[in-house]
N, C-alpha and C positions, 0 to 999 in steps of 0.2 A: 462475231463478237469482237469489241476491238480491245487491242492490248491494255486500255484502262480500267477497263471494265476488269479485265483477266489479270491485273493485278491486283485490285482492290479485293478479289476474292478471295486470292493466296494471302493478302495480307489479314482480312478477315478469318482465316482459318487457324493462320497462326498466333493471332492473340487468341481465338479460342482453347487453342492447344497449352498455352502458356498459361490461361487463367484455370484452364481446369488440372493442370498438376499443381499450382499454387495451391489451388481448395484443396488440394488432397495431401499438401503435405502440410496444413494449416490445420484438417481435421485429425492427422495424423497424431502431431505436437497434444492437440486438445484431449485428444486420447490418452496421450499418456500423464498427460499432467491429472485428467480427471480419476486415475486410476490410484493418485497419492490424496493420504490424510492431507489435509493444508489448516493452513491456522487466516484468518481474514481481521483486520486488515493484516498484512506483511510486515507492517512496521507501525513505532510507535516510539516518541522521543523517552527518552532516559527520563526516570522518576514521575511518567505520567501516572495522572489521578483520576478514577472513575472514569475508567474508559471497559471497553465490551470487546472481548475476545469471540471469536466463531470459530468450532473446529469445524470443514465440513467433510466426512467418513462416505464416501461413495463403495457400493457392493461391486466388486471385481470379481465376484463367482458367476457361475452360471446356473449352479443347480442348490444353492445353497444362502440361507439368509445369514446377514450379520446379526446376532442374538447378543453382543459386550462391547464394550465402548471403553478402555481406561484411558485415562490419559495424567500421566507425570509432570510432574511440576520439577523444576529444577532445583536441586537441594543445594547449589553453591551458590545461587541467586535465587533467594527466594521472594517468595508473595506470600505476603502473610495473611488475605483475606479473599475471599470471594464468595459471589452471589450467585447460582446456578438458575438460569431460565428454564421452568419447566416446559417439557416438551410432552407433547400426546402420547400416553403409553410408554414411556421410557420412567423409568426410577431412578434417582441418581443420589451419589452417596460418597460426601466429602469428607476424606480424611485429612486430618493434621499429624505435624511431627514437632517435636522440641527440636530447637535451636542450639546448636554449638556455639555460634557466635548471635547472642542474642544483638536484635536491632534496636538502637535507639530514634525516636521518634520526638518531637512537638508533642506526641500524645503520653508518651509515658515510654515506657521497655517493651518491647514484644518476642514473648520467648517461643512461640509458634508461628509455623506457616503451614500451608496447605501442601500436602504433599502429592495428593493424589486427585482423582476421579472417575466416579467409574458409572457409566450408564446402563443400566439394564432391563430385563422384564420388557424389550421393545424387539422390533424386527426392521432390519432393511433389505427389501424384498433384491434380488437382482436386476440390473439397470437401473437401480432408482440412488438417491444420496439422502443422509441426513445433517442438520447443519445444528450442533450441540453449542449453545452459549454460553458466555459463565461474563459478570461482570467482577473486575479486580477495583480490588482499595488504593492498590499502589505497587507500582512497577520497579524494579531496580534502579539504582542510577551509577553502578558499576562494574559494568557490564554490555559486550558492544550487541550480543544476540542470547538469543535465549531457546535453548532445547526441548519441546513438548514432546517429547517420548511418548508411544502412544502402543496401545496391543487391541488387535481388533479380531475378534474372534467368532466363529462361523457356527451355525447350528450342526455343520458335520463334525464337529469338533478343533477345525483347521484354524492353527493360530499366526496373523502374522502380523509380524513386528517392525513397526516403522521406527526404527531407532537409532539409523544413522547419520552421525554427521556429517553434512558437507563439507570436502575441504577445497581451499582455494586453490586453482590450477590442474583439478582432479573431473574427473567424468560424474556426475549425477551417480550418488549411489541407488541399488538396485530397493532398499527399503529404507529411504532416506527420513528424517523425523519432522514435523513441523516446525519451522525456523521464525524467530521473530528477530528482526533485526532492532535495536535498539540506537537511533538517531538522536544526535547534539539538542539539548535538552532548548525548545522553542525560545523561553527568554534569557536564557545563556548570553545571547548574540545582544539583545536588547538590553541585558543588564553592563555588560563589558563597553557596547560603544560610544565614544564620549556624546558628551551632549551636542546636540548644536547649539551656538552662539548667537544669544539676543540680538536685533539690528536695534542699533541704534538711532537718533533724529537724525543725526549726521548719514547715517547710509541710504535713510527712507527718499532726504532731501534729493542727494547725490540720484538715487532710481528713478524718482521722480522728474531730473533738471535731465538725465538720459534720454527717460522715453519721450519728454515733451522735444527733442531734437531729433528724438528717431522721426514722430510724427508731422515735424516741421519740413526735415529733409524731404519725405516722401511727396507731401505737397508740395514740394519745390520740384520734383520732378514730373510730378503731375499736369502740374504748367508750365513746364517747357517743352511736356511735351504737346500740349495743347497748341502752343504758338505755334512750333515745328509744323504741325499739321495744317494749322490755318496760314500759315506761309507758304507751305504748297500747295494747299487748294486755290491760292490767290492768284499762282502763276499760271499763264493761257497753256 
């Protein structure tokens, strides 16, 4: 066998070597992320309107169904409406709270928000996930993320609580809570930047008197280089 062959196959072994501990620490990562509540999408600009939340609540037991679903609305940022996607066999059952600082609105005063959520009467078998919807009326606009506190609790009667926050510079806590980050509100950017500036007949003329020189020039070199050529094709 010759030395090229005999390398080709050490090298072929060790991209296998390298792509299968990738997979394994890629299924790893998937693992643990699929093991937390999450909220989908992740983000969502400041003051959006009628948009769809998804919590989605994966079974991390082995012998044991998830039978509750709550999930907390943030009382220092609040939402003050939502619409709950029925789901097969789950119940679900939306609580409000008054307002300390009531919100004002385009539509009026609003002295409540939603404080709560709780799903019930449903089962999530082990290995499996369920994905709870809710549509909102309207999202804060000051406010950089926003806290879904969430308790999820087991038909063995096992309760746990996703309710911490992440903080910057810190390790992933061990029951961290669903995080929505809350991004610079889409026409913010478009209402701030100045306009552009009408062209005038003077500028249109000027663009126009450019390109007819771009496209002169190029033909100018076009045939010279033409002649070039048939000048030395000319010579013996």
């Amino acid at each position: 066998m010759s030395s090229t062959h005999t390398t080709l196959r050490r090298t072929l072994r060790r991209t296998t070597v390298v792509t299968a501990l990738t997979t394994a620490g890629l299924l790893t990562a998937a693992g643990s992320a699929f093991a937390h509540v999450t909220v989908h999408p992740d983000s969502y600009p400041k003051g959006a309107t009628d948009g769809t939340l998804t919590f989605r609540v994966p079974n991390e037991e082995d012998n044991a169904d998830t039978t509750q679903v709550q999930v907390l609305l943030p009382a220092d940022h609040p939402i003050p409406s939502v619409l709950v996607t029925p789901e097969p066999g789950w119940t679900a059952q939306v609580k409000t709270t008054k307002l300390k600082n009531p919100i004002k609105t385009d539509d009026g005063t609003i002295n409540e928000a939603v404080s709560e959520i709780t799903w019930t009467k449903g089962k999530i078998e082990p290995g499996q996930y369920q994905d709870f919807s809710v549509a909102f009326g309207q999202l804060p606009d000051d406010a950089d993320q926003l806290a879904f506190k969430t308790l999820q609790t087991y038909s063995d009667g096992k309760v746990v609580r996703w309710i911490e926050e992440p903080k910057a510079g810190q390790a992933e806590p061990e029951n961290p809570a669903p995080m929505l980050k809350l991004t610079k509100a889409a026409d913010s950017t478009a209402a701030s930047a100045p306009a552009a500036p009408k062209a005038s007949a003077g500028d249109s003329t000027t663009r126009g008197l450019g390109i007819a020189g771009l496209i002169a020039g190029v033909l100018g070199i076009g045939t010279a280089a033409v002649a070039l050529y048939r000048s030395r094709s000319a010579r013996p």
